[in-house]
C-alpha positions as CSV (number, residue, x, y, z in Angstrom):
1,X,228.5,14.8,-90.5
2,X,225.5,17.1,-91.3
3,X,222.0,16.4,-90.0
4,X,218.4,16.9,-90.3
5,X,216.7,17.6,-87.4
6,X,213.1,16.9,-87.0
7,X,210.1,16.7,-84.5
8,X,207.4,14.8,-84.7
9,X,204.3,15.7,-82.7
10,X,201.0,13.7,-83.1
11,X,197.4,13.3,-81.7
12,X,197.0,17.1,-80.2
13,X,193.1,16.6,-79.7
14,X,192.3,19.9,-79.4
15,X,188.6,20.7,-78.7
16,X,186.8,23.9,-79.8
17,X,187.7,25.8,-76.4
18,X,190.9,25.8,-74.4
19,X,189.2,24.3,-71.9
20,X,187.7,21.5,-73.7
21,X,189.2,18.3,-71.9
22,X,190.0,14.6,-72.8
23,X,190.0,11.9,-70.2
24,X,190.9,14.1,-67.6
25,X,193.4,16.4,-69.3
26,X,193.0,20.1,-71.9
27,X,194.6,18.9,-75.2
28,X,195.5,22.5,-75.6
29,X,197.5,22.3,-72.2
30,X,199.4,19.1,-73.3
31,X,200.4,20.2,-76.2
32,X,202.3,23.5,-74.6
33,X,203.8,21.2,-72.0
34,X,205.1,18.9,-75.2
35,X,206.6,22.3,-76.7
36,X,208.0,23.5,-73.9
37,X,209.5,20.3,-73.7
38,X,211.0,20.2,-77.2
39,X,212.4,23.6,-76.5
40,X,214.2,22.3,-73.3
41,X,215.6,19.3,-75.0
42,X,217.8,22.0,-77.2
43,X,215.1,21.1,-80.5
44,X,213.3,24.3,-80.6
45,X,214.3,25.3,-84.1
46,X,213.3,21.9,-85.3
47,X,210.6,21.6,-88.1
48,X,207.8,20.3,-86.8
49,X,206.2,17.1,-88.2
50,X,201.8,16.9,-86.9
51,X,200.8,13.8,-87.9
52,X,197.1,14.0,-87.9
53,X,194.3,14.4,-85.2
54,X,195.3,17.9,-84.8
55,X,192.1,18.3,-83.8
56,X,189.9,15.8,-82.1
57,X,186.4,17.4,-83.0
58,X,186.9,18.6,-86.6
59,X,186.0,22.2,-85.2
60,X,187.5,25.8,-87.0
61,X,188.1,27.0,-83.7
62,X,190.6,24.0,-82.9
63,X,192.5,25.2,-85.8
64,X,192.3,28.5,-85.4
65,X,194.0,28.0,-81.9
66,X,196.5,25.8,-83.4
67,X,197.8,28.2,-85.8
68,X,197.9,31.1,-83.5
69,X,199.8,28.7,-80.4
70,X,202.5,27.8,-83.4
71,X,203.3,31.5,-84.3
72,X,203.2,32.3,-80.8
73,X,206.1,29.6,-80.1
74,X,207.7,30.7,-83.9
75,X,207.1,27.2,-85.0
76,X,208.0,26.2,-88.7
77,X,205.5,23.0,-89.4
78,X,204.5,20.5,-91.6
79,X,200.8,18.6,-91.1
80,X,198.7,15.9,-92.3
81,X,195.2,14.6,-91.6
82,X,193.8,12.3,-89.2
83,X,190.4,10.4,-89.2
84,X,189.1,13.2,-86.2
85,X,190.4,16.4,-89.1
86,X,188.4,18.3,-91.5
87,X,190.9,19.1,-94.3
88,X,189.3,21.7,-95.9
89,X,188.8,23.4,-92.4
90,X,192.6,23.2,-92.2
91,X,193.2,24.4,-95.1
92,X,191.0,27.2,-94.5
93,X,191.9,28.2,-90.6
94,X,195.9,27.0,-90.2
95,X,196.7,29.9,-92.3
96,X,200.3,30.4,-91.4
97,X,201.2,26.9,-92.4
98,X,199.7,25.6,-95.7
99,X,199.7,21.7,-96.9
100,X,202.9,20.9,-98.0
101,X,202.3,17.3,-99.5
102,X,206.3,17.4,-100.2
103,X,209.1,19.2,-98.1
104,X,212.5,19.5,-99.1
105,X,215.4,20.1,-96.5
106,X,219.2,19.3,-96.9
107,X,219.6,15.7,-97.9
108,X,216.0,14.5,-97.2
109,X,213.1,15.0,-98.5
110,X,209.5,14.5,-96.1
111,X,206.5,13.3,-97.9
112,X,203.2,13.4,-96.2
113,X,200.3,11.4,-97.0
114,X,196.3,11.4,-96.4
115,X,195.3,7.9,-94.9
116,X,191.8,8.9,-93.4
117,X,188.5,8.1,-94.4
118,X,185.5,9.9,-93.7
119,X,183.0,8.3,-91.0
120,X,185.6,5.9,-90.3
121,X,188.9,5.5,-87.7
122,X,189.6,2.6,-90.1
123,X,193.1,3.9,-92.4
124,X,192.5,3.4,-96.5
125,X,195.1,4.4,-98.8
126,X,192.8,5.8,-101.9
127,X,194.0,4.6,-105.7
128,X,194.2,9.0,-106.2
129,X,196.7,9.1,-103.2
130,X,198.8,6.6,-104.2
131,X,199.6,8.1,-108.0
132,X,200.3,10.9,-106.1
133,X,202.9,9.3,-104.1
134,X,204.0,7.8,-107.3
135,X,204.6,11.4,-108.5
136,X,206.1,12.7,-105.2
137,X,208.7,9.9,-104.8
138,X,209.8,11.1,-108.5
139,X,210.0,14.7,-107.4
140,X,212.2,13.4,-104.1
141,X,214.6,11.1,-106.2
142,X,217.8,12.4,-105.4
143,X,216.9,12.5,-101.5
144,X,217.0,10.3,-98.5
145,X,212.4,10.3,-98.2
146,X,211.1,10.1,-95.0
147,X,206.8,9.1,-95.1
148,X,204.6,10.1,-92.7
149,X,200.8,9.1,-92.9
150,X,198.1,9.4,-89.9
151,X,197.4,5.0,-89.4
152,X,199.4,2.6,-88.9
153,X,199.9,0.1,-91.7
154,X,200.9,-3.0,-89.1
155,X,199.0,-4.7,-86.2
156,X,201.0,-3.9,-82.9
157,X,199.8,-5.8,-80.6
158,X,196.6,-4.0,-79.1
159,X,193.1,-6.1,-80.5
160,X,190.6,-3.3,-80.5
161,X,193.0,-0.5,-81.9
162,X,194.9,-3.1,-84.7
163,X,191.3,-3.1,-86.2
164,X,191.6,0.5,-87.3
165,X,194.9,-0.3,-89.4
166,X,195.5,1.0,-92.8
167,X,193.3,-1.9,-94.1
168,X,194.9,-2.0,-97.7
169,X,198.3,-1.3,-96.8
170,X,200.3,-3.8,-99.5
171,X,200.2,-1.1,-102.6
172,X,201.8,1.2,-100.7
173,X,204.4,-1.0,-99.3
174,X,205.0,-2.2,-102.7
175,X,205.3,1.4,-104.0
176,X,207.7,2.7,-101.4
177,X,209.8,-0.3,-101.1
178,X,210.7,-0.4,-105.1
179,X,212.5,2.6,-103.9
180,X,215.9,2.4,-102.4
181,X,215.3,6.1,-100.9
182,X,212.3,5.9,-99.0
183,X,214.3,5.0,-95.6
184,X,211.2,5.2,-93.0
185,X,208.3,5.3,-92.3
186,X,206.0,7.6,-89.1
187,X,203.1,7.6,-88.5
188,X,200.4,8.6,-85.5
189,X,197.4,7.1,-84.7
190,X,198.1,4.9,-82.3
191,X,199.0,7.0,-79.0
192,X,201.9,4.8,-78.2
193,X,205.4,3.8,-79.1
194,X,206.9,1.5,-81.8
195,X,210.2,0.8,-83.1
196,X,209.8,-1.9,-85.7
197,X,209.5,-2.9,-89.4
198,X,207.0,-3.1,-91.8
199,X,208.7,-5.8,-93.6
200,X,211.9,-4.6,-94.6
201,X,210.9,-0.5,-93.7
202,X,211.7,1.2,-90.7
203,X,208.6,1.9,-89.0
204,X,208.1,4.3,-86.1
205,X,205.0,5.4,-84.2
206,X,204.5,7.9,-81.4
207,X,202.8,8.4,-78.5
208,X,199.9,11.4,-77.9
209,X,200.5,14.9,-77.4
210,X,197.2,14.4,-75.0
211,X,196.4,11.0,-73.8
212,X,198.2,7.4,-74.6
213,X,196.9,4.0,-74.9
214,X,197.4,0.8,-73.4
215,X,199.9,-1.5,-75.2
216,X,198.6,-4.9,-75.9
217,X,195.6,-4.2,-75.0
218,X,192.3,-6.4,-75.8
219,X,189.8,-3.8,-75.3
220,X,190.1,0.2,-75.0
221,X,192.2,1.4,-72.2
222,X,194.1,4.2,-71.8
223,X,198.0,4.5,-69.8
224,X,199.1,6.9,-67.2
225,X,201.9,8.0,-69.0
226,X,202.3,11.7,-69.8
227,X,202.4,13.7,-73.6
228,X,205.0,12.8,-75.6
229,X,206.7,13.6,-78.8
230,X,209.5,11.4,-81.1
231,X,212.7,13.0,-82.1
232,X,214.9,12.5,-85.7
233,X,218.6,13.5,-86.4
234,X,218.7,12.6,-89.9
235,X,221.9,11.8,-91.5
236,X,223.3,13.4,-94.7
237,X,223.7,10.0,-95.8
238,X,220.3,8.7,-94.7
239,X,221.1,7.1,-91.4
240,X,218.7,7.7,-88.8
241,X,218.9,8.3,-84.7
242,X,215.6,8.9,-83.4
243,X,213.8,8.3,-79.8
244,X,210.9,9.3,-77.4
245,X,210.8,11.9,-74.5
246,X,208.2,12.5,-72.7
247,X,206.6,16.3,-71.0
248,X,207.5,14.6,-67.3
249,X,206.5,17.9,-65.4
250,X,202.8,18.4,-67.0
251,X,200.6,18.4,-63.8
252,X,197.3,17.2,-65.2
253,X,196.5,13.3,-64.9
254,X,194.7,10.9,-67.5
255,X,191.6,9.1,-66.4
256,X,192.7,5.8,-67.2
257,X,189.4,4.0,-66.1
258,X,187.6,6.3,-68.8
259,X,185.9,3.5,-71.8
260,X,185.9,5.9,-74.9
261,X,186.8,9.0,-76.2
């Protein structure tokens, strides 16, 4: 049966120089290891899926390095915001890839949305984004939809990080499940792993490009696992496989006793 193939890549980090590190590790370094990676696993052609904190100082010069490492791996990709992006700066310095709020391919349709606040980690789903969601599901009727946001929308477990939830998430749900179509949901954020429900939605989160946290954690704490990325093989009639892989031969170790980044 025909599939979709997509991978998800989240939480690059990047800093203003290649050098610029995070808890021990380059950003910029990671996030080669996670393509090279991808490419090994047989999913180089795969449209990419950057689900916010593409950078993690909302500098130019993070996107600029961005834009120029995807053409220089011939990567086709889709992005949205996280609460560490400037959009306007993205808009402005990932030139080879504009905002594509809706993407159509075979059977599916993607459909990105903004869930960041300014001055805030906290997620917020704005009354403006949520008409246009309204508008996009329309355009996407006669596809299997796949959503991908920045925050998460549930608590999972970890106190100090379940605080910076999509803190008005029950519009949206509403929204989305009224629609037999909408078949999952992604999202970033969190820098770890989930394979769950938001009520009656698939829900799927991924671990960092860069640096992952602790799971069930009270306070902040970081994990010794390595970058990661989340694979999809999406069916022509909207059955999903998906799973987790990590870059297991990237050299460069977290500082997991670090308190903040």
């Amino acid at each position: 049966m025909p599939k979709t193939q997509l991978t998800q890549i989240t939480d690059l980090h990047f800093g203003e120089t290649p050098e610029f590190t995070l808890a021990g590790i380059r950003p910029l370094d990671s996030f080669k290891a996670v393509l090279d990676a991808v490419n090994d696993a047989g999913r180089g052609d795969d449209l990419l899926l950057l689900s916010g904190d593409l950078s993690g100082t909302s500098s130019a010069e993070s996107y600029i390095m961005l834009n120029q490492l995807l053409q220089d791996y011939g990567k086709q990709a889709l992005w949205l915001p996280g609460n560490h992006d400037n959009v306007e700066l993205m808009k402005k310095h990932l030139v080879n890839y504009p905002p594509y709020p809706v993407w159509e391919m075979g059977d599916w349709g993607i459909l990105t949305l903004d869930s960041s606040q300014s001055e805030t980690p906290i997620g917020h789903i704005r009354d403006e984004e949520l008409r246009l969601v309204e508008d996009r599901l329309d355009q996407l009727k006669s596809k299997s939809i796949l959503v991908s946001m920045h925050h998460c929308p549930i608590a999972l477990g970890c106190q100090w990080l379940d605080k910076q939830k999509v803190n008005n998430p029950d519009g949206l749900y509403e929204l989305l499940a009224s629609h037999s179509n909408v078949k999952l949901v992604v999202t970033g954020h969190v820098h770890q792993q989930y394979d769950g429900l938001w009520n009656n939605l698939p829900l799927y989160t991924t671990p960092s490009s860069s640096i992952q946290f602790k799971q069930h954690s009270v306070d902040f704490a970081i994990s010794d696992q390595p970058p990661g990325y989340r694979w999809f093989d999406l069916g022509a009639d909207g059955t999903i496989k998906t799973g987790v892989e990590f870059a297991t031969h990237f050299g460069q170790h977290p500082d997991t006793n670090n308190a903040g980044y």
